[in-house]
C-alpha positions in Angstrom: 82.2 103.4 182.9 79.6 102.2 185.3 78.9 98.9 183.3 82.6 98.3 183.2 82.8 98.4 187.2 79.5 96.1 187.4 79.4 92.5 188.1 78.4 89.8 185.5 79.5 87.1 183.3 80.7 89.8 180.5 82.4 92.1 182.8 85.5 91.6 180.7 83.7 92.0 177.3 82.1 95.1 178.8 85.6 96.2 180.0 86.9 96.2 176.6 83.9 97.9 175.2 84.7 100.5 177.4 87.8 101.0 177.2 87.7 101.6 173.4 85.2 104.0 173.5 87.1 106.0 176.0 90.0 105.3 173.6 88.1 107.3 170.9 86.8 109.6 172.9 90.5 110.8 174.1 91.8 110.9 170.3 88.9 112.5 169.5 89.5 115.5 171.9 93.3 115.2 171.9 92.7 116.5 167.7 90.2 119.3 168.9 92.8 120.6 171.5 95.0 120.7 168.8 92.7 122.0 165.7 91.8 124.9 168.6 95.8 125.7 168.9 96.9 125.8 165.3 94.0 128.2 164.9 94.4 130.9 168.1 98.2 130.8 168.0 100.7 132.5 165.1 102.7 130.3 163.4 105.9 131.1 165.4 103.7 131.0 168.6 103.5 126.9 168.4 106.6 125.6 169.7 105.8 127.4 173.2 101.7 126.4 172.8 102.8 122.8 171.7 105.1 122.6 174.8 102.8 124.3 177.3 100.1 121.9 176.3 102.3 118.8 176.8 103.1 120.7 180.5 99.8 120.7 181.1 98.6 117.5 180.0 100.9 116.3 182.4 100.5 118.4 185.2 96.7 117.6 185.0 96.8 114.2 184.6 99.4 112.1 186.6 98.2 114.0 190.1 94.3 112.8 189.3 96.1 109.3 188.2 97.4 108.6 191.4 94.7 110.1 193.1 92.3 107.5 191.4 94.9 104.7 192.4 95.2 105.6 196.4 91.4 105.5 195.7 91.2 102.0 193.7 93.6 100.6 196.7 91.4 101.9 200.1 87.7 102.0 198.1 85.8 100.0 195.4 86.7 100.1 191.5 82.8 101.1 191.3 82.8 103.6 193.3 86.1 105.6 191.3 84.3 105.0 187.7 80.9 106.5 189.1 82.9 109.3 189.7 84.6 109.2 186.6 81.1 108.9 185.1 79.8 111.9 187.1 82.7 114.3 186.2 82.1 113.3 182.3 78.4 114.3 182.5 78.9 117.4 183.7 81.3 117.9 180.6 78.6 116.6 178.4 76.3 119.7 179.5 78.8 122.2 178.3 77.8 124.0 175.1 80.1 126.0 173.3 78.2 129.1 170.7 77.2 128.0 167.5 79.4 129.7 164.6 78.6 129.7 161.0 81.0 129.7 158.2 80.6 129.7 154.6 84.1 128.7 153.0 83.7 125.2 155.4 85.6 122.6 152.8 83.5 119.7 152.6 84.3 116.3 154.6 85.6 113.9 152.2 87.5 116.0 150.2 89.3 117.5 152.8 90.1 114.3 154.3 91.7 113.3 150.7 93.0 116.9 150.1 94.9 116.4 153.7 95.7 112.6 152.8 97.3 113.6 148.9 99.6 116.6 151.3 100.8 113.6 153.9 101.3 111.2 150.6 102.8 113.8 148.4 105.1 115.5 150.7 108.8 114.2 151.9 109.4 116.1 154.9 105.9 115.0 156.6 107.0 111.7 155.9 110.4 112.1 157.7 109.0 113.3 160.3 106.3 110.6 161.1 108.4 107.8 160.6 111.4 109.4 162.7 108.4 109.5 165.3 107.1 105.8 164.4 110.7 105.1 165.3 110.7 106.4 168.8 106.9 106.1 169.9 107.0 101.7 169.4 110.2 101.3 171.5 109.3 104.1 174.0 105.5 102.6 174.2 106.8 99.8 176.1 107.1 101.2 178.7 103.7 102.3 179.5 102.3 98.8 178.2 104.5 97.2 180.6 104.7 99.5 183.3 101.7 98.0 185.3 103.9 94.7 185.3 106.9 96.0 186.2 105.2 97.5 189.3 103.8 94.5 190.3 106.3 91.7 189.5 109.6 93.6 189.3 108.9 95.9 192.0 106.4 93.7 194.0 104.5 97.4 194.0 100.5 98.0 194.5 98.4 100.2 193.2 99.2 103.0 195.6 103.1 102.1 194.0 101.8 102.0 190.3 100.6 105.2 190.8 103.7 107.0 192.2 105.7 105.0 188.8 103.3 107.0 186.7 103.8 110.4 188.9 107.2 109.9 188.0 106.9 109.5 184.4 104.6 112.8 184.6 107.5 114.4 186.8 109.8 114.2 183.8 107.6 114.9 181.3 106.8 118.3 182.5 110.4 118.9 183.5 111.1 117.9 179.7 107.9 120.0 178.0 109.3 123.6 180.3 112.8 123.4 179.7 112.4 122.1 175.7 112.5 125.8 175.0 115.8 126.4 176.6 117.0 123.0 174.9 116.3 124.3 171.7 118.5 127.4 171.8 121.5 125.0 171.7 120.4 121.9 170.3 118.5 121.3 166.6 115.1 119.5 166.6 117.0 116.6 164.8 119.6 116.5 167.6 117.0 116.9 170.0 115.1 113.4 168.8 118.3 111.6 168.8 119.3 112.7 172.5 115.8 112.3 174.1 115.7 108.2 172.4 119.3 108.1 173.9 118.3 108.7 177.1 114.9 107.2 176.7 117.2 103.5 175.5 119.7 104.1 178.8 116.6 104.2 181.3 114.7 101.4 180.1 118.1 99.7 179.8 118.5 100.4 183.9 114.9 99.6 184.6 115.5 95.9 183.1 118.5 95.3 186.1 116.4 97.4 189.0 114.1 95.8 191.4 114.0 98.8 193.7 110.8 101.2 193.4 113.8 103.9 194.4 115.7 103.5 191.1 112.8 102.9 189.5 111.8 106.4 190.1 114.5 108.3 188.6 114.5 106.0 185.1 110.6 106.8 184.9 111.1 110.6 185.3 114.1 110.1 182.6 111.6 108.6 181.0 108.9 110.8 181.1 111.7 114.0 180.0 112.4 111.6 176.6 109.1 111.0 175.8 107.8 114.8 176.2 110.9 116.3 174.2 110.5 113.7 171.4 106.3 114.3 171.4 106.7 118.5 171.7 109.4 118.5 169.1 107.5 116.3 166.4 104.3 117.7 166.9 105.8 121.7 166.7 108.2 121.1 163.8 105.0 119.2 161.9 103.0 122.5 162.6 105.8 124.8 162.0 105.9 123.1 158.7 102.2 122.6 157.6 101.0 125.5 155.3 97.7 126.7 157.7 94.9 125.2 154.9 96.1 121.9 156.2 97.3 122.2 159.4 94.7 120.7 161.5 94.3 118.0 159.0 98.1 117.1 159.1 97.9 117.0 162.7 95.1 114.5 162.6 97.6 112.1 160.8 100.0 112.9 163.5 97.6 112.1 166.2 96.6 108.9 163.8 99.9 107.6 164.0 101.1 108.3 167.3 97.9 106.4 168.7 98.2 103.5 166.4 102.2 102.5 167.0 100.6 102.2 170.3 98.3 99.9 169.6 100.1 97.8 167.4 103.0 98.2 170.0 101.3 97.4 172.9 100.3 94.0 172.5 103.8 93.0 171.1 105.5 94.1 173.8 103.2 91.5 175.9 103.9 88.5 173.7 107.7 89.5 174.3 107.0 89.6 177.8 105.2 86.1 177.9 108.3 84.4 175.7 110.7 86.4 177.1 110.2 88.0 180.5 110.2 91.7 181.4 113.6 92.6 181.3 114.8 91.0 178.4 111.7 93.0 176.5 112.9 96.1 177.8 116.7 95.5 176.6 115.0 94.8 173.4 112.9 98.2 173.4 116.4 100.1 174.4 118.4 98.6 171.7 115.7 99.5 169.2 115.9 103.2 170.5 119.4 103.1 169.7 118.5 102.3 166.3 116.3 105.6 166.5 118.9 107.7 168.2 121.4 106.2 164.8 118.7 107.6 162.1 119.6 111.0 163.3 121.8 111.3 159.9 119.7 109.2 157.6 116.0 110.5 158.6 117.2 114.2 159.4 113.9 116.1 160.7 114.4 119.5 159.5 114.0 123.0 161.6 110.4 124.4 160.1 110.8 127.7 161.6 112.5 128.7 158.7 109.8 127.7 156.1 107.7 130.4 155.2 104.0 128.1 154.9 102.0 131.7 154.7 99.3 130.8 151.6 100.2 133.2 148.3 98.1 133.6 145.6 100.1 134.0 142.6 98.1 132.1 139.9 96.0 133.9 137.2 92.6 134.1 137.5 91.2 132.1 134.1 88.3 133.2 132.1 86.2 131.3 131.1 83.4 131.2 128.4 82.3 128.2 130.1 80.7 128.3 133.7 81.7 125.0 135.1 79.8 124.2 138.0 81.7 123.7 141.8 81.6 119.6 141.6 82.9 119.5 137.6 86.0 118.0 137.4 88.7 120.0 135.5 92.2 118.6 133.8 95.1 121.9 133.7 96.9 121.1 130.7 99.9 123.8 130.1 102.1 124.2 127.3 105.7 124.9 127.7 108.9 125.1 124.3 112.0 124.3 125.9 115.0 124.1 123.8 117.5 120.7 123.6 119.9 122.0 125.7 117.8 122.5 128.5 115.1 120.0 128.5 117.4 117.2 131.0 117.0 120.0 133.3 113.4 121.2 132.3 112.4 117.6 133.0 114.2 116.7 136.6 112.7 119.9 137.5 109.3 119.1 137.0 109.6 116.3 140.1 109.4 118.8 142.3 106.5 120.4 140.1 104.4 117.0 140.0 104.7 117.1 143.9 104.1 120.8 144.3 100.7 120.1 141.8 99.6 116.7 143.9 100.2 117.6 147.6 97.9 121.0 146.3 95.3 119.5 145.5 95.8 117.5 142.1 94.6 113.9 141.9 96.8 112.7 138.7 99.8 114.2 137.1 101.7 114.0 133.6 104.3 114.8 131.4 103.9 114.7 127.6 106.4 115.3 124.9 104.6 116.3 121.4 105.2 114.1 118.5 105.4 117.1 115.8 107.5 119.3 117.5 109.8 117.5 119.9 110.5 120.8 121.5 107.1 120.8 123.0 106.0 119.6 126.1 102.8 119.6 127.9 101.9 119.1 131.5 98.5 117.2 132.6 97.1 117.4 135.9 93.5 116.4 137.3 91.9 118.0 140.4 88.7 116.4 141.5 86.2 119.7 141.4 86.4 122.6 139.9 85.6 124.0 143.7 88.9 122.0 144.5 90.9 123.6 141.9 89.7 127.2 142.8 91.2 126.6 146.4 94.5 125.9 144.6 93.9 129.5 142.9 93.2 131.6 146.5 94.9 129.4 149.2 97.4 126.3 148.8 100.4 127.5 147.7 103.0 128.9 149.3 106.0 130.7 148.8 107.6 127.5 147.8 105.8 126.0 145.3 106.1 129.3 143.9 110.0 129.3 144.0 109.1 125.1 142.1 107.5 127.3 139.1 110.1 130.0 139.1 113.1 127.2 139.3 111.0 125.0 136.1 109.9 128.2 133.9 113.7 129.4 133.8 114.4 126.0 131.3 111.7 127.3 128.8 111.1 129.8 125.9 108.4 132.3 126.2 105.3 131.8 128.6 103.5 129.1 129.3 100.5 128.3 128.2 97.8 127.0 130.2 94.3 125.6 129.7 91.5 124.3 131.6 89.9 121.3 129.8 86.5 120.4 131.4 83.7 117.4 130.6 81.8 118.5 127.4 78.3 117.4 129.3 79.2 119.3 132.4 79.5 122.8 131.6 77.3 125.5 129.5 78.5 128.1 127.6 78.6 131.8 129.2 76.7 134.6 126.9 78.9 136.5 124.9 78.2 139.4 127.0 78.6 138.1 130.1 
């Protein structure tokens, strides 16, 4: 930060440089805040963490944003980002204890494992393109905001700063009273009405060119954007079973920080062909799109998802001993008769995404030549270490209810075996 503020024929490149680091650096912590929530708090706790989080957030940040541009407006720019640079040192020196655990999933597979739940799942991908929806519109207004102070509102820095108080304003007033909204509204209803009113301020903010109206539209701003943020990121970790949680949150976090990027720079082309307030008449008719998909992108209510992990598979036995990186293929069995097997077979959908968002890397359905009342289902997990984690703590109460809902269409049990890589394994003594 000191390199940015110093003087010399790269400054800008420097600038850049910077700023993407601190870029990194802020997604990087903003996941670690949330990896340390959806571990400390119960499951039904994280509506009110999400939303005390956004509060505070908000209630830290704006006052120390305007702070730094009184300070940028009466001082040196090198003198606030040696400050800057002082107050991230001293974080640097803090050392949390070291902890040690043993059942640590390794990197790459968990980032696949979390990847396959994202791909695999139709609700997670509601709910992040509901949110893609509402965070590229809505992001134009903090890519354009420090034009709008300047050229619409003939503002300086001291003004920029109290725009951006404002935005804060309502995005606490938003993140305190979400739990009071959410008695009476549904998290669905509560998307469409925060992009409503997000659409009808920036709408206002194209015709103003008084910092006095200004202010109001930001705060109604600032309320839209916190509701929208606090209700996609609660409902996503209401809905996540706990093993991938954090991991799903990641994607969130992913997402939400990428429409901005991509946004940002589009909404400055549109201003350069365009001008400022025809870009923002553009960014409230497309949240009027957003507040429309409230019936054909429906965001469910999680809280009544039970995502607690049960362990319902047998336990197989083996006269093999596979070792943790073998791959393994389940292949089961199952007889259905004629009658049932159009139902047998729409029902194992929902079993080929139960098996894939759990873990599984391929899935199959075979019919047996011989006996035409036979089918057998295929699926590959990637280790045998992989697999086991499917055994003791990836499914839930519904993919349970997916194997109850398929097994009614079939005669008898079914029949499941574990085929592994003839090289890979070595046979168990008899007696073991």
């Amino acid at each position: 930060m000191v390199g940015a503020a110093g003087r010399g024929t790269h400054r800008q490149l420097v600038l850049v440089v910077v700023l993407l680091c601190v870029s990194v650096t802020a997604a990087a912590f903003g996941f670690l805040i949330y990896r340390l929530v959806v571990t400390a708090w119960p499951p039904l706790a994280l509506l009110d963490t999400t939303v005390l989080d956004a509060a505070e957030a908000h209630v830290s940040e704006r006052p120390w944003l305007v702070i730094s541009y009184q300070a940028v407006s009466r001082v040196t720019v090198p003198i606030v980002y040696q400050a800057l640079a002082v107050s991230v040192a001293v974080l640097l020196l803090w050392r949390r204890p070291a902890t040690v655990r043993n059942d640590r999933e390794r990197f790459l597979p968990a980032l696949r494992a979390g990847g396959r739940y994202v791909r695999h799942e139709p609700v997670i991908r509601t709910m992040l393109l509901r949110f893609v929806t509402f965070v590229f519109p809505a992001g134009a207004v903090w890519a354009l905001l420090p034009l709008i102070a300047s050229r619409q509102l003939s503002a300086g820095a001291g003004g920029y700063g109290l725009l951006f108080s404002a935005l804060g304003v309502g995005a606490v007033v938003g993140a305190l009273g979400l739990g009071a909204i959410k008695q009476h509204l549904t998290s669905n209803s509560i998307l469409a009405v925060a992009a409503a009113l997000f659409g009808l301020a920036l709408a206002g903010l194209a015709f103003t060119s008084s910092m006095w109206v200004a202010i109001p539209l930001l705060a109604l701003c600032g309320f839209g954007w916190s509701s929208s943020v606090a209700t996609v990121t609660s409902e996503l970790q209401l809905f996540l079973p706990g093993w991938v949680r954090a991991r799903g949150l990641g994607v969130l976090l992913m997402v939400f920080l990428g429409t901005q990027a991509v946004a940002a720079p589009l909404w400055g082309l549109a201003v350069q062909q365009f001008g400022i307030p025809a870009a923002l008449l553009l960014a409230a008719a497309m949240l009027g799109v957003s507040t429309a998909l409230v019936g054909v992108l429906p965001v469910p209510d999680s809280y009544q998802f039970d995502r607690s992990p049960l362990a319902y598979w047998d336990t197989p036995r083996f006269t093999l001993a596979p070792e943790p990186t073998t791959p393994v293929v389940v292949s089961i069995r199952y007889q259905v008769d004629h009658a049932r097997q159009a139902a047998f077979l729409a029902a194992m959908q929902s079993m080929r995404r139960s098996r894939l968002r759990s873990g599984a890397t391929r899935w199959e359905i075979y019919r047996v030549g011989e006996d035409p009342r036979v089918f057998i289902e295929q699926f590959e997990v990637a280790t045998w270490e992989e697999h086991q984690r499917q055994h003791d703590g990836r499914l839930t109460l519904e993919d349970k209810a997916i194997e109850d809902a398929t097994f009614a269409h079939i005669v008898g049990r079914p029949h499941p075996e574990h085929l592994l890589p003839a090289r890979a394994v070595t046979p168990t003594p008899p007696d073991a």
